[in-house]
Residue, then its C-alpha position, 0 to 999 in steps of 0.5 A: x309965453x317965454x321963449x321956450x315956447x317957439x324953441x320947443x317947436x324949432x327941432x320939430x320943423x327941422x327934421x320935418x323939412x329933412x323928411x321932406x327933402x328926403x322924399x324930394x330927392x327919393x323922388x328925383x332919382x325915381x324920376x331919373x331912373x325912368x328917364x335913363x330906363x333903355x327900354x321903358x314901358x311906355x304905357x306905365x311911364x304915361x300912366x305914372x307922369x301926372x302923379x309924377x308931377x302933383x308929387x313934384x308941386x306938392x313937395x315944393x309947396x310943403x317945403x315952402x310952408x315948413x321954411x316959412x313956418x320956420x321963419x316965422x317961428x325964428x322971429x317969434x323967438x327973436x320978438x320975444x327977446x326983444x320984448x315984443x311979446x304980442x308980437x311974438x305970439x302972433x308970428x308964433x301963431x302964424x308959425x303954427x298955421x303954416x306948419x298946419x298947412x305944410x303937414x296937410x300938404x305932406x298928407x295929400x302927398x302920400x296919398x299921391x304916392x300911394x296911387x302911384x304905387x297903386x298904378x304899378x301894382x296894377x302893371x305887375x298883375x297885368x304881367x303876371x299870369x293867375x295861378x293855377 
Protein backbone atom coordinates (compact mmCIF):
# COMPACT_ATOMS: atom_id res chain seq x y z
CA UNK A 1 0.00 0.00 0.00
CA UNK A 2 1.56 3.65 -0.99
CA UNK A 3 0.11 6.61 0.11
CA UNK A 4 -2.32 7.33 -2.55
CA UNK A 5 -4.34 4.90 -0.64
CA UNK A 6 -5.48 6.67 2.40
CA UNK A 7 -5.19 10.19 0.21
CA UNK A 8 -8.07 8.65 -1.90
CA UNK A 9 -10.30 8.58 1.17
CA UNK A 10 -9.22 12.11 2.56
CA UNK A 11 -11.52 14.33 0.23
CA UNK A 12 -14.25 11.77 1.21
CA UNK A 13 -14.33 12.36 4.67
CA UNK A 14 -14.12 15.87 4.41
CA UNK A 15 -17.29 16.60 2.50
CA UNK A 16 -18.97 13.81 4.74
CA UNK A 17 -18.11 16.06 8.09
CA UNK A 18 -19.32 19.25 6.07
CA UNK A 19 -22.80 17.13 5.53
CA UNK A 20 -22.70 16.40 8.82
CA UNK A 21 -22.31 19.91 9.99
CA UNK A 22 -24.76 20.80 7.69
CA UNK A 23 -27.38 18.72 9.29
CA UNK A 24 -26.03 19.97 12.83
CA UNK A 25 -26.67 23.66 12.05
CA UNK A 26 -30.06 22.76 10.18
CA UNK A 27 -30.81 21.16 13.39
CA UNK A 28 -29.81 24.10 15.55
CA UNK A 29 -31.93 26.62 13.81
CA UNK A 30 -34.87 24.01 13.70
CA UNK A 31 -34.23 24.06 17.44
CA UNK A 32 -34.12 27.69 17.65
CA UNK A 33 -37.05 28.36 15.84
CA UNK A 34 -39.43 26.20 18.07
CA UNK A 35 -37.94 28.01 21.24
CA UNK A 36 -38.31 31.68 19.62
CA UNK A 37 -42.18 30.09 18.11
CA UNK A 38 -44.74 33.08 20.48
CA UNK A 39 -47.20 30.77 20.17
CA UNK A 40 -46.26 27.28 20.13
CA UNK A 41 -48.15 23.92 20.09
CA UNK A 42 -47.24 22.61 23.01
CA UNK A 43 -48.40 19.03 22.42
CA UNK A 44 -46.53 18.79 19.04
CA UNK A 45 -43.32 20.61 20.83
CA UNK A 46 -43.53 17.57 23.27
CA UNK A 47 -43.92 15.29 20.89
CA UNK A 48 -40.95 16.39 19.04
CA UNK A 49 -38.36 16.93 21.93
CA UNK A 50 -37.11 13.28 22.40
CA UNK A 51 -36.16 12.86 18.88
CA UNK A 52 -34.85 16.19 19.16
CA UNK A 53 -32.46 15.05 21.25
CA UNK A 54 -31.25 11.54 19.93
CA UNK A 55 -30.78 13.71 16.90
CA UNK A 56 -28.63 16.19 18.71
CA UNK A 57 -26.24 12.89 20.27
CA UNK A 58 -26.28 11.08 17.41
CA UNK A 59 -24.76 14.24 15.18
CA UNK A 60 -22.12 14.55 18.19
CA UNK A 61 -21.38 11.06 17.77
CA UNK A 62 -21.02 11.00 13.64
CA UNK A 63 -18.84 14.02 14.03
CA UNK A 64 -16.70 12.50 16.62
CA UNK A 65 -16.09 8.96 14.56
CA UNK A 66 -15.69 10.92 11.17
CA UNK A 67 -12.73 13.37 12.95
CA UNK A 68 -11.30 10.29 14.10
CA UNK A 69 -11.56 8.74 11.09
CA UNK A 70 -9.89 11.65 9.55
CA UNK A 71 -7.33 11.56 12.07
CA UNK A 72 -6.61 8.21 11.66
CA UNK A 73 -6.44 8.44 7.93
CA UNK A 74 -3.93 11.43 8.28
CA UNK A 75 -1.41 9.35 10.31
CA UNK A 76 -1.84 6.58 8.17
CA UNK A 77 -0.52 8.96 5.48
CA UNK A 78 2.20 10.12 7.70
CA UNK A 79 3.20 6.22 8.66
CA UNK A 80 3.55 5.82 5.33
CA UNK A 81 5.97 8.40 4.47
CA UNK A 82 7.62 7.61 7.12
CA UNK A 83 8.12 4.07 6.08
CA UNK A 84 6.28 2.73 8.77
CA UNK A 85 3.97 0.81 6.37
CA UNK A 86 2.31 -1.93 8.90
CA UNK A 87 1.62 0.74 10.81
CA UNK A 88 0.22 2.67 8.11
CA UNK A 89 -2.32 -0.19 6.98
CA UNK A 90 -3.18 -0.48 10.70
CA UNK A 91 -4.21 3.16 11.51
CA UNK A 92 -5.63 2.89 7.57
CA UNK A 93 -7.80 -0.07 8.59
CA UNK A 94 -8.94 1.80 12.02
CA UNK A 95 -9.66 4.71 9.86
CA UNK A 96 -11.61 2.66 7.69
CA UNK A 97 -13.60 0.99 10.88
CA UNK A 98 -14.50 4.50 12.12
CA UNK A 99 -15.97 5.82 9.03
CA UNK A 100 -18.03 2.57 9.36
CA UNK A 101 -19.39 3.34 12.45
CA UNK A 102 -19.95 7.12 11.63
CA UNK A 103 -22.11 6.43 8.44
CA UNK A 104 -23.99 3.63 10.37
CA UNK A 105 -24.77 6.42 12.95
CA UNK A 106 -25.59 8.95 10.04
CA UNK A 107 -28.24 6.17 9.10
CA UNK A 108 -29.78 5.81 12.34
CA UNK A 109 -29.88 9.72 12.21
CA UNK A 110 -32.04 9.91 9.15
CA UNK A 111 -34.10 7.50 10.45
CA UNK A 112 -34.61 9.75 13.79
CA UNK A 113 -35.38 12.62 11.53
CA UNK A 114 -37.88 10.70 9.15
CA UNK A 115 -40.10 9.97 12.51
CA UNK A 116 -39.97 13.50 13.17
CA UNK A 117 -41.03 14.44 10.40
CA UNK A 118 -43.65 11.42 10.49
CA UNK A 119 -44.92 13.41 14.16
CA UNK A 120 -45.79 16.53 12.15
CA UNK A 121 -47.42 14.92 9.16
CA UNK A 122 -49.52 13.32 11.88
CA UNK A 123 -50.04 17.10 13.44
CA UNK A 124 -51.10 18.40 10.02
CA UNK A 125 -53.72 15.59 9.31
CA UNK A 126 -55.10 16.10 12.66
CA UNK A 127 -55.45 19.68 11.58
CA UNK A 128 -56.79 19.46 8.64
CA UNK A 129 -60.46 18.45 7.87
CA UNK A 130 -61.11 15.27 5.22
CA UNK A 131 -62.28 16.03 2.19
CA UNK A 132 -65.61 16.05 1.12
Amino acid sequence: MDITTPALLFPAISLLLLAYTNRFLTLAQLIRQLAADKAPDTILIARQIPGLKRRITQIKYMQTFGVISFLFCALSMLAIFADYGELGKVLFGASISTLAVSLVLSLFEVIISTEALSVVVEDLEARTPPPN
